[in-house]
C-alpha positions in Angstrom: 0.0 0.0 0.0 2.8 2.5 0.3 2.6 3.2 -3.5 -0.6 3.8 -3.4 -0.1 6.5 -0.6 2.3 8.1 -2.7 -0.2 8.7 -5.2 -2.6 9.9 -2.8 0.4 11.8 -0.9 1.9 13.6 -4.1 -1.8 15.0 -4.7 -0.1 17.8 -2.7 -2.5 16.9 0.2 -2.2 19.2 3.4 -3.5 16.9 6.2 -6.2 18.7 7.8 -7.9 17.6 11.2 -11.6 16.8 10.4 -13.7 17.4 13.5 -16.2 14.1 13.1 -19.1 13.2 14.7 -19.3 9.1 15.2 -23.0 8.9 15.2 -23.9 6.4 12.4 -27.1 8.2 12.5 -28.5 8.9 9.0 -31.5 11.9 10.7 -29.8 15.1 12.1 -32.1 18.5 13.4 -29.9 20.8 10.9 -29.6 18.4 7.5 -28.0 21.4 5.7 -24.8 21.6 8.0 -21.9 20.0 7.1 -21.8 16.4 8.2 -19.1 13.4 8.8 -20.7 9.8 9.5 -18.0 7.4 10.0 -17.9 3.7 9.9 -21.8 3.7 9.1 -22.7 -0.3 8.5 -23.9 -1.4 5.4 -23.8 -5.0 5.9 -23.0 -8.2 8.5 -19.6 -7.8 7.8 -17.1 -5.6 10.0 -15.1 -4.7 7.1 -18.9 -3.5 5.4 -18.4 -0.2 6.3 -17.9 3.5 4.7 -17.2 7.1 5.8 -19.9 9.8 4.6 -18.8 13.3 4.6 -21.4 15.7 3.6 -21.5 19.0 2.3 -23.0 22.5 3.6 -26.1 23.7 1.6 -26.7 19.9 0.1 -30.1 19.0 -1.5 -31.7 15.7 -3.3 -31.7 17.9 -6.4 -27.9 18.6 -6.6 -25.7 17.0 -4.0 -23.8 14.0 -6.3 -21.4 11.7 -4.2 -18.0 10.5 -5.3 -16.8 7.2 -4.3 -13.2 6.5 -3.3 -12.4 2.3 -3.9 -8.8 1.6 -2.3 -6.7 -0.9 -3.5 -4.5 -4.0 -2.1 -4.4 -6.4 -4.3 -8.2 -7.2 -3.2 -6.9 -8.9 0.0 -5.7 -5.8 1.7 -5.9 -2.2 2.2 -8.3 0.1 4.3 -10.2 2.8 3.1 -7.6 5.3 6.0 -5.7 4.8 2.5 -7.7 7.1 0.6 -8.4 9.5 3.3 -5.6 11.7 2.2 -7.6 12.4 -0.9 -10.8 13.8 1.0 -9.2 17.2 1.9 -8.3 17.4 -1.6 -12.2 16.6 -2.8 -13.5 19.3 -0.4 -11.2 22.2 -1.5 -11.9 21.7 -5.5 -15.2 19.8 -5.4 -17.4 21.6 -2.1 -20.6 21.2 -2.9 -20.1 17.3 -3.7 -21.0 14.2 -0.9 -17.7 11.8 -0.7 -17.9 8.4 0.3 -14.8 6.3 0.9 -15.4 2.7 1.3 -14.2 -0.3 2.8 -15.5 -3.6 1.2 -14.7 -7.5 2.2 -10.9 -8.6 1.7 -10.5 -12.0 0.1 -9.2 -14.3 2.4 -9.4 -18.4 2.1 -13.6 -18.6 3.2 -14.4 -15.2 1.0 -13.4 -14.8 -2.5 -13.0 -11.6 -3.8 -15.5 -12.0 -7.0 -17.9 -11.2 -7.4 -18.3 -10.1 -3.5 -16.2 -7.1 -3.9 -18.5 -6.0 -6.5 -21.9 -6.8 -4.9 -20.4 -4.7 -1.9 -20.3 -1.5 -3.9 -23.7 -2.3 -5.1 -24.9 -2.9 -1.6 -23.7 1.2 -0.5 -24.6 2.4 -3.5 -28.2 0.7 -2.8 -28.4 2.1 0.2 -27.3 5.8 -0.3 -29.8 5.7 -2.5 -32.5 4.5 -0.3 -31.4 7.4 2.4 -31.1 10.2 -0.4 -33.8 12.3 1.1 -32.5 12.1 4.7 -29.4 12.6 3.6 -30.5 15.0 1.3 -27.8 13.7 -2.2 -28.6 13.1 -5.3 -27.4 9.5 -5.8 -25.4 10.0 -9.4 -21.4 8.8 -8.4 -18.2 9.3 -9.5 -15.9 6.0 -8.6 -12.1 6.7 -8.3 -10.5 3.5 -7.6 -6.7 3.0 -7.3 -4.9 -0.4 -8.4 -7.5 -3.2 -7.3 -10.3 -0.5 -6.6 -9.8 0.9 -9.8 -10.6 -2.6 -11.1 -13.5 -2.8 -8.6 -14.8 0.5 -10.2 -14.9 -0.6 -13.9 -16.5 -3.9 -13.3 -19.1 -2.5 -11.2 -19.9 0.3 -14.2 -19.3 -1.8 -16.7 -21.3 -4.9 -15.4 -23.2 -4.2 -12.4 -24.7 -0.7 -12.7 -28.1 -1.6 -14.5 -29.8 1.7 -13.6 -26.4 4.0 -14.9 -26.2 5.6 -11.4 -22.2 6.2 -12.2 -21.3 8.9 -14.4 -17.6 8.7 -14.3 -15.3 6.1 -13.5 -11.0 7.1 -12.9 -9.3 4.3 -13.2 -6.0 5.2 -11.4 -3.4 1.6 -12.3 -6.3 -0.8 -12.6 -5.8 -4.4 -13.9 -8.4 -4.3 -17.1 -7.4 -7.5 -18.8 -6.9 -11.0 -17.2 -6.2 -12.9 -20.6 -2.7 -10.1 -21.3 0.4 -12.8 -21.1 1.6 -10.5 -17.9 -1.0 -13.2 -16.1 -2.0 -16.0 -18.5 2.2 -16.6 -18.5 2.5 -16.5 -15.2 2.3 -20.3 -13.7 0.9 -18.6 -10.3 -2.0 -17.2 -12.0 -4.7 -19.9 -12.6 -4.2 -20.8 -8.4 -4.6 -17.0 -8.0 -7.5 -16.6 -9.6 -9.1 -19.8 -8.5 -9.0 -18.3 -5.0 -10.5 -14.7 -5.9 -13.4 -16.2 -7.7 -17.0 -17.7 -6.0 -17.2 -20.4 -8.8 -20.5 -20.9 -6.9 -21.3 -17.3 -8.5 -20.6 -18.0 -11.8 -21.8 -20.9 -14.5 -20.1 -24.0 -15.2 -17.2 -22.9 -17.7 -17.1 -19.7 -16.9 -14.0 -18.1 -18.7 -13.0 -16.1 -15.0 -9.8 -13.9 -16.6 -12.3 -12.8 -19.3 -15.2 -12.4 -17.1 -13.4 -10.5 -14.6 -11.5 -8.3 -17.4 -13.3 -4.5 -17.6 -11.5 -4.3 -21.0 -13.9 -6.9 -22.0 -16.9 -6.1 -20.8 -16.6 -2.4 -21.9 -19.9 -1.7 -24.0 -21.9 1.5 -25.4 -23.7 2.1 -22.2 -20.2 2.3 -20.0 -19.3 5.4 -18.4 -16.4 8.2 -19.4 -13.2 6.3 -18.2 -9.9 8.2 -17.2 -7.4 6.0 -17.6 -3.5 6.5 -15.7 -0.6 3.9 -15.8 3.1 3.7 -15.6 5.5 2.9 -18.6 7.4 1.2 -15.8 4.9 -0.2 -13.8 5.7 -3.9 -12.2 2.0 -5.2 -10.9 0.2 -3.8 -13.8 1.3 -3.8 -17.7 0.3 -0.8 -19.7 -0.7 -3.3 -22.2 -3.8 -3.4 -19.8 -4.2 0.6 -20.5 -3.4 0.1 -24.3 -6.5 -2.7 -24.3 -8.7 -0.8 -22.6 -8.3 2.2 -24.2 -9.0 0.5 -27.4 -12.1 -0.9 -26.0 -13.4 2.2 -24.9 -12.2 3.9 -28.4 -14.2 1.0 -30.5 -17.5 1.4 -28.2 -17.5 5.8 -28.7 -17.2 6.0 -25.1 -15.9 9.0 -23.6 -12.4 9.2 -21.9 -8.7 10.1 -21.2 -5.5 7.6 -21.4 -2.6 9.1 -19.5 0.9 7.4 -19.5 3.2 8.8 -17.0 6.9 7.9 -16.8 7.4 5.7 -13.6 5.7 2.3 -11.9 2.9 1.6 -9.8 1.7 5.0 -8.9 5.2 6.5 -8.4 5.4 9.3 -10.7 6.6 12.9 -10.9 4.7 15.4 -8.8 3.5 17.6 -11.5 2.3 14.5 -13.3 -0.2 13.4 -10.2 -0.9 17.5 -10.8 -1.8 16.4 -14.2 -4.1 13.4 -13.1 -5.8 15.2 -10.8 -6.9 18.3 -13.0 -8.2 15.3 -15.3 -10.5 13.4 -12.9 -11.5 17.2 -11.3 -12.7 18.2 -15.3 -14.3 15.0 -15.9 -16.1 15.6 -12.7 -16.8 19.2 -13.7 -18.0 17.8 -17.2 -20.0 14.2 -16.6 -21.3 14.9 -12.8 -21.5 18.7 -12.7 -23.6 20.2 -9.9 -27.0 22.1 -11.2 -27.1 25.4 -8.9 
């Protein structure tokens, strides 16, 4: 996880102390002051839990949420990871509702797939469900880094039947299960036997195509931003190139970046650069009517 700080840290994130209130509560007497909910329970689960920070002013007519999916190689990580990017959210993006999630880590009795993805479904269910006490408009933005990132695009490009996301950033995803980076690697069919529910899935299911947002990309998915490394170790940019290609061939939307550097470790005016991208795509596909 300490690249994935770096990115988060070379946003050029001052870390700010957020005075929270740990009332899962979803009512409050004043619903138009600013608001932190932490660790509100979405599930059975422990680790089925997210942070809600909403805005001043909000209403169910223009309050939009974005999502923040961390990463860990779906068997680690903490949504703490991403908090350095909240401060960030609030100075550009004020009149916006964040969310930053934690979802169920794949261990030996819980496979990642397709758990990981039901769990975004399940939050984005139930923001939904609590948009008028909450007062948000439930349209999202998903920014996911490295296996949130892949989270993100399969949940847009498979799972979101009523096109509540507008925008998905895709910040060193793995997009393509089938690229030789995997398929050659002798480790790969025992690492993907463990992520995968084959209970989920039909008998012959093809799982590194299935599980591959570069081929399940179709004319109804989202804008995309796409950022990778030329250098990057976990993820090949082969998996940007497909995707790209994917998203070029279906008219969708979207951005491919390729920064010099690996996982996430770039220069800082190239994070600078990403995150003037995701901030205009937000501007552009998720704007706030005033």
């Amino acid at each position: 996880m300490k690249k994935l700080l770096i990115i988060i840290l070379l946003f050029g994130i001052q870390i700010s102390f957020i005075s929270c209130s740990k009332d899962n509560d979803t009512t409050t007497t004043d619903s138009l002051a600013e608001k932190t909910m932490l660790n509100v329970s979405y599930g059975n689960n422990s680790l089925q839990k997210y942070d809600l920070y909403l805005p001043a002013n909000r209403s169910s007519n223009k309050t939009k949420v974005i999502m923040l999916v961390h990463g860990g190689g779906w068997t680690g990580g903490d949504k703490a990871d991403m908090d350095f990017f909240i401060s960030y959210i609030k100075q550009r993006h004020p009149d916006y509702a964040i969310v930053n999630i934690n979802y169920v880590l794949a261990d030996i009795n819980t496979p990642a797939f397709p758990n990981q993805f039901l769990d975004v479904d399940a939050i984005i269910n139930k923001l939904t469900s609590e948009k008028n006490e909450l007062q948000i408009l439930p349209e999202f933005a998903l920014v996911g880094a490295s296996a949130g990132a892949h989270i993100s695009l399969m949940y847009d490009y498979v799972y979101d039947t009523d096109d509540q996301v507008k925008i998905v950033g895709n910040i060193v995803g793995p997009t393509d299960f089938t690229d030789p980076f995997y398929s050659n690697n002798p480790n790969f069919p025992v690492l993907m036997a463990a992520l995968v529910d084959e209970g989920a899935y039909p008998p012959g299911t093809n799982y590194a195509e299935v599980l591959s947002p570069a081929l399940r990309v179709s004319n109804i998915s989202s804008p995309t931003l796409l950022f990778y490394g030329n250098a990057d170790p976990l993820v090949p940019l082969t998996n940007g190139t497909t995707l790209n290609a994917a998203l070029n061939n279906s008219q969708i939307d979207h951005s491919f970046t390729v920064y010099d550097g690996g996982h996430g470790d770039w220069a800082q005016s190239d994070i600078e650069n990403m995150q003037e991208q995701i901030s205009t795509f937000i501007d552009t596909y998720l704007k706030v009517m005033n």
